[in-house]
C-alpha positions as a Markdown table, in Angstrom:
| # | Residue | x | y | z |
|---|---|---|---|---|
| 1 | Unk | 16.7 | -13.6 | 12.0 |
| 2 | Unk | 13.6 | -11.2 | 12.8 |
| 3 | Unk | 10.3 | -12.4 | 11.9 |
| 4 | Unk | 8.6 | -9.7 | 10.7 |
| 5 | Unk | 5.5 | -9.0 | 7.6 |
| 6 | Unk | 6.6 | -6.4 | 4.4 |
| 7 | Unk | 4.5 | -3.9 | 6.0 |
| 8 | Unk | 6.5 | -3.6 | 9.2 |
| 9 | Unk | 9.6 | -3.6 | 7.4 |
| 10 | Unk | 8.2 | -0.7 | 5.3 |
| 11 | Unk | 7.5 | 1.3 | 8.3 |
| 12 | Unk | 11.1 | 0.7 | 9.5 |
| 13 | Unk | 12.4 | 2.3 | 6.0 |
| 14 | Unk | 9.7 | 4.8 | 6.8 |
| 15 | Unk | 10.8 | 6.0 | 10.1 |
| 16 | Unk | 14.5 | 5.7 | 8.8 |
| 17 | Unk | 13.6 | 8.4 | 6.4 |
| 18 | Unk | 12.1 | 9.9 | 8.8 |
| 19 | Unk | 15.3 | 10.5 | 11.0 |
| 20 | Unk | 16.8 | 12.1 | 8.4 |
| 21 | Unk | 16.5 | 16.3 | 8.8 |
| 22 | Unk | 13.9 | 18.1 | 6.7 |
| 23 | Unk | 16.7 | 20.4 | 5.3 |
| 24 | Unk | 18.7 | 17.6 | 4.1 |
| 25 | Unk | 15.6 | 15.5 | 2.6 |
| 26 | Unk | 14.3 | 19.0 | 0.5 |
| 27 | Unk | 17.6 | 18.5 | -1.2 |
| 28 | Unk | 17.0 | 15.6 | -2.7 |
| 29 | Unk | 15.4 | 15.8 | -5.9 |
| 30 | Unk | 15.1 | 13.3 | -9.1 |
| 31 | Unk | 16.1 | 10.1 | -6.4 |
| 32 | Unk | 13.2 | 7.2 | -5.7 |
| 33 | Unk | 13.9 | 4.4 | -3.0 |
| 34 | Unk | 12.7 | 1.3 | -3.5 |
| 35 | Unk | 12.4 | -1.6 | -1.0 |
| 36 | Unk | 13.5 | -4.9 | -2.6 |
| 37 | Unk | 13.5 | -8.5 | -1.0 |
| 38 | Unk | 17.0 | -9.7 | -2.4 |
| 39 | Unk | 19.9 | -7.8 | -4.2 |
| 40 | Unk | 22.0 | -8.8 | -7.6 |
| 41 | Unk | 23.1 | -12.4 | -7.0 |
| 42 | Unk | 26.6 | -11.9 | -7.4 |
| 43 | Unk | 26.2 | -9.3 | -4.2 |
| 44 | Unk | 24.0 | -11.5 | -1.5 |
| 45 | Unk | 25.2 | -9.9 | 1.4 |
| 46 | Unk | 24.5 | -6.2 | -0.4 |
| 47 | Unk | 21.8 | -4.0 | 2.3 |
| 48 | Unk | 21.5 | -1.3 | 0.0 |
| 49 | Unk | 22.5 | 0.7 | -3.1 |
| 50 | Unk | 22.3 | 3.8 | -4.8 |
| 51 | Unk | 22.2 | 4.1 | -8.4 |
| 52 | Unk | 22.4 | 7.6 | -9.8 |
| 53 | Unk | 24.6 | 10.3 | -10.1 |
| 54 | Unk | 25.4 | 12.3 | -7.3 |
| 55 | Unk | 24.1 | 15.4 | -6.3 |
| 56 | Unk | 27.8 | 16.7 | -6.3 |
| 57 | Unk | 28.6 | 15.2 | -9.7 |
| 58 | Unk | 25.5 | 17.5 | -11.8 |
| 59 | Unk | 26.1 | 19.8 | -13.8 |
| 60 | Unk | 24.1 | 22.0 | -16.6 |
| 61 | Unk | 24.0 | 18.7 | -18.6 |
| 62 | Unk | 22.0 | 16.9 | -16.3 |
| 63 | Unk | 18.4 | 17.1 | -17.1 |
| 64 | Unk | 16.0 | 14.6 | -18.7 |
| 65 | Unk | 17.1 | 11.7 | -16.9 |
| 66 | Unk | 15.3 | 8.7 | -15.2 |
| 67 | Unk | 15.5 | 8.9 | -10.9 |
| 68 | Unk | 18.3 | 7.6 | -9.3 |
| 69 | Unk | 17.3 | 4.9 | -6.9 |
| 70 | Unk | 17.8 | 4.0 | -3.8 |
| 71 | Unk | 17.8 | 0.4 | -3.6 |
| 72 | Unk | 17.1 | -1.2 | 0.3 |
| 73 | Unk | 17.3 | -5.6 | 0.0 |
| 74 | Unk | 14.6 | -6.4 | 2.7 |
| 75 | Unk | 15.8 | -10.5 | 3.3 |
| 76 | Unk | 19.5 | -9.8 | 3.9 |
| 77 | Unk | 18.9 | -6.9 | 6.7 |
| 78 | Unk | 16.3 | -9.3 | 8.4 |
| 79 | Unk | 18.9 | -12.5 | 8.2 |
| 80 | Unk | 21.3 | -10.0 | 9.8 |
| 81 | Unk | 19.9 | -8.9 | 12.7 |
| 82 | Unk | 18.5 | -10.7 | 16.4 |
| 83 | Unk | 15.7 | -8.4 | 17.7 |
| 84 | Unk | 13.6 | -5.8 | 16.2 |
| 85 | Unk | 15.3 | -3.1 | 17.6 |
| 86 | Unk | 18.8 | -4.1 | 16.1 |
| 87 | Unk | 16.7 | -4.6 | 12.2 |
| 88 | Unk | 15.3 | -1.0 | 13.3 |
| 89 | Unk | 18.7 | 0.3 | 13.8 |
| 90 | Unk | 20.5 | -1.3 | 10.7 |
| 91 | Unk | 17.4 | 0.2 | 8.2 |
| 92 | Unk | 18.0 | 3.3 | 9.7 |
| 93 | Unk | 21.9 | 3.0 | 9.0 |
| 94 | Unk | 21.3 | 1.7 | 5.6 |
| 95 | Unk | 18.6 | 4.3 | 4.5 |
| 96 | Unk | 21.4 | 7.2 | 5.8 |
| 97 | Unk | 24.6 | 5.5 | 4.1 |
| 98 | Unk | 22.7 | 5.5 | 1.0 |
| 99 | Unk | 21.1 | 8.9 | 1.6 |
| 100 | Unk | 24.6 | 10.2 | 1.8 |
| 101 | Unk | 25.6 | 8.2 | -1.7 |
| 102 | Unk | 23.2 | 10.5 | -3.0 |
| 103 | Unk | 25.2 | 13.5 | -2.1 |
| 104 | Unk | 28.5 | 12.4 | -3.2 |
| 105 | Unk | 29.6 | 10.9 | 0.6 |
| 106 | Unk | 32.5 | 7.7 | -0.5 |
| 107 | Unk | 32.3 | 4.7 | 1.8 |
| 108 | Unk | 35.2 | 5.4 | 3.4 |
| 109 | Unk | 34.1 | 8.7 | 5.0 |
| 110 | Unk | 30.8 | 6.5 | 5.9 |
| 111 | Unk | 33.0 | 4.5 | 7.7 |
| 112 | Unk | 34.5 | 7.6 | 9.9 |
| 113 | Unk | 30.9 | 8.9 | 11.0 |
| 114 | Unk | 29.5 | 4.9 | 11.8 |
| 115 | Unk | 27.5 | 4.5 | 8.6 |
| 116 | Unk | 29.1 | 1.6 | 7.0 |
């Protein structure tokens, strides 16, 4: 477990957004992320979420409707991991596996490119 304050962990999240390329990033509209300490409790070991609908899955209908979310659990990523460096490294992979939720990208292709 890594010992680190709210605000360092923010700054992870940060930087993990920040490793994501500007062109993909403008295409993300209507979508918030939100850092959270601890997911549902049925899901404990849950590191992220994304609840929305896909970029892939609107159509003309979709207009008026509250953000998605991007959901990252703050205490389970920290349990997790050893060193700072390997918390760094798992908020980076979360922020990017639920990025790609956002775009319609299944777990099972997040598995192929290292992402789940």
């Amino acid at each position: 477990m890594v010992d680190i304050s709210e605000e360092e962990f923010e700054a992870y999240v940060d930087a993990a957004i920040a490793s994501v390329p500007e062109a993909l990033l403008d295409l993300v509209e209507n979508c918030i992320l939100v850092i959270e300490d601890d997911p549902p409790a049925d899901m404990p070991s849950l590191l992220g979420l994304y609840q929305g609908v896909p970029l892939d899955r609107r159509g003309h209908y979709y207009s008026g409707v509250l953000p998605d979310r991007i959901l990252i659990f703050r205490r389970p990523l920290v349990r997790m991991c050893a060193t700072v460096e390997e918390l760094q490294e798992q908020v980076r992979i979360t922020v990017v596996h639920e990025i790609a939720h956002f775009f319609g990208i299944d777990d099972a292709r997040l598995h192929e490119l290292g992402y789940a």
